[in-house]
C-alpha positions as CSV (number, residue, x, y, z in Angstrom):
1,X,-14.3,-0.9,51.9
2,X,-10.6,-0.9,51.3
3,X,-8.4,1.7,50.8
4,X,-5.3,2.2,48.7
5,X,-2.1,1.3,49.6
6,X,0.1,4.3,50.6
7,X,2.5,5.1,47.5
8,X,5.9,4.4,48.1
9,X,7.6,8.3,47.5
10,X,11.4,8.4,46.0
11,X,12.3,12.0,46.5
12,X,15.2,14.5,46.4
13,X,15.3,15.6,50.4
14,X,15.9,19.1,51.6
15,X,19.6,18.0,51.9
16,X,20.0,16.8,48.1
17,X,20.2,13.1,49.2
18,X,17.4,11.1,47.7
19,X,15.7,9.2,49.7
20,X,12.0,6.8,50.1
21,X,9.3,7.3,52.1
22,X,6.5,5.3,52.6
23,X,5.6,1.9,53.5
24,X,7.9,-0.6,52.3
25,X,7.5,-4.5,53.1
26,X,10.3,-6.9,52.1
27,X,9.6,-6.9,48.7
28,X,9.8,-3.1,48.0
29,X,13.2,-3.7,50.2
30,X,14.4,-6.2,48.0
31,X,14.2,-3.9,45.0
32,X,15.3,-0.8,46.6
33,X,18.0,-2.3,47.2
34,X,19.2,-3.6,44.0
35,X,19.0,-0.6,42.8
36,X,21.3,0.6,46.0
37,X,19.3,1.8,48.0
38,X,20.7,2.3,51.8
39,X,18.8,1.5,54.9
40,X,19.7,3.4,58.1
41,X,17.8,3.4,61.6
42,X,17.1,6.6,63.5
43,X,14.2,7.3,66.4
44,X,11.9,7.2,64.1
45,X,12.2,4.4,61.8
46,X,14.4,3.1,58.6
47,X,15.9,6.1,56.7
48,X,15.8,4.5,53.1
49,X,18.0,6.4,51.1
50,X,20.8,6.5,48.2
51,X,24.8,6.7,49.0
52,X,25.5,10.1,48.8
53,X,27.7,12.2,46.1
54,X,27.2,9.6,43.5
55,X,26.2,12.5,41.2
56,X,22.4,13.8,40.1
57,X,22.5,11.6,37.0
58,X,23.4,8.3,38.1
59,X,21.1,9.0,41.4
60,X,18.2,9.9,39.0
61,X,18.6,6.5,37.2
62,X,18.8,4.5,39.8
63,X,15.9,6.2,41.2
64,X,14.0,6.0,38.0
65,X,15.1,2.1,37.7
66,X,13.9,1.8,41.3
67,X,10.5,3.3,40.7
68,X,10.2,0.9,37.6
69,X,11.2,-2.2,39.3
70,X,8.5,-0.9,41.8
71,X,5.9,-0.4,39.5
72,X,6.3,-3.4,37.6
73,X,5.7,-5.2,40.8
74,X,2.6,-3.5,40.8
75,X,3.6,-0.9,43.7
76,X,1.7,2.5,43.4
77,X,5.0,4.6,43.4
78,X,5.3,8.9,42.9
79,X,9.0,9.3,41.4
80,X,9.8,13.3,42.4
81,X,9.9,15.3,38.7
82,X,13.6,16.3,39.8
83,X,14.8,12.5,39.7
84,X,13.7,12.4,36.0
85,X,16.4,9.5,34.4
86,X,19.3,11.0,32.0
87,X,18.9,12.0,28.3
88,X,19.9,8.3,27.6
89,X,15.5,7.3,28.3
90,X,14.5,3.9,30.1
91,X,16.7,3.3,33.4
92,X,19.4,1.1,32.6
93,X,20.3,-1.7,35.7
94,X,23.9,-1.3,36.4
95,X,26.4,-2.1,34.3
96,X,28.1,-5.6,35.8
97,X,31.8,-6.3,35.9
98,X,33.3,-8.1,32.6
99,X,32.9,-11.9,33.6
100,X,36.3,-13.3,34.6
101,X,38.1,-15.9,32.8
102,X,38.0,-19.6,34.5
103,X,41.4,-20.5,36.2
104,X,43.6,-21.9,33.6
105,X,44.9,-25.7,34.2
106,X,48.5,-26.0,34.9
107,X,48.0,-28.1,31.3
108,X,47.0,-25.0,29.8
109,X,49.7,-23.0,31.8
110,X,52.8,-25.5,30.6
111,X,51.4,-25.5,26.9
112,X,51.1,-21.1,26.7
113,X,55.0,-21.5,28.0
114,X,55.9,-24.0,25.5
115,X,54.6,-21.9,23.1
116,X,57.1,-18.9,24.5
């Protein structure tokens, strides 16, 4: 007879900091961490946890978008009720930097001056 996994817990601590407890293998890692999760030893363990003073509603997002990352790889995860995401609805992934423009050829470079 087997018994369930332990669910993976995303809470807002005592302190305000929100933070995962649980088991968490390298997979769960993995995703925790794309959605910026920190990882910090102490005595006892890890401390898994988000950077702190980020504000409640980007924390509660990336909570949220951890906890569906999670459960979409079919992790039994409890999301605290105070990390509900922002009026905005499904967690959002972060938003990435603009893509940067290739190098320009010195071609390219001699014909914009030309054109000066």
């Amino acid at each position: 007879m087997s018994t369930a996994p332990e669910p993976i817990r995303i809470t807002r601590g005592r302190g305000g900091q929100v933070e995962v407890e649980g088991t968490v293998d390298s997979l769960a890692w993995q995703l925790l961490s794309r959605a910026g999760f920190l990882s910090e030893p102490t005595l006892n363990g890890r401390w898994i946890r988000l950077p702190f003073d980020m504000g409640e509603d980007w924390e509660n997002d990336r909570a949220a978008w951890a906890a569906q990352m999670l459960a979409t790889a079919r992790f039994t995860v409890q999301l605290g009720p105070e990390l509900s995401p922002s009026a905005s609805g499904t967690p959002q992934p972060p938003a990435m930097p603009s893509q940067i423009s290739p190098p320009r050829t010195p071609e390219a470079l001699r014909a914009t001056s030309r054109r000066t």
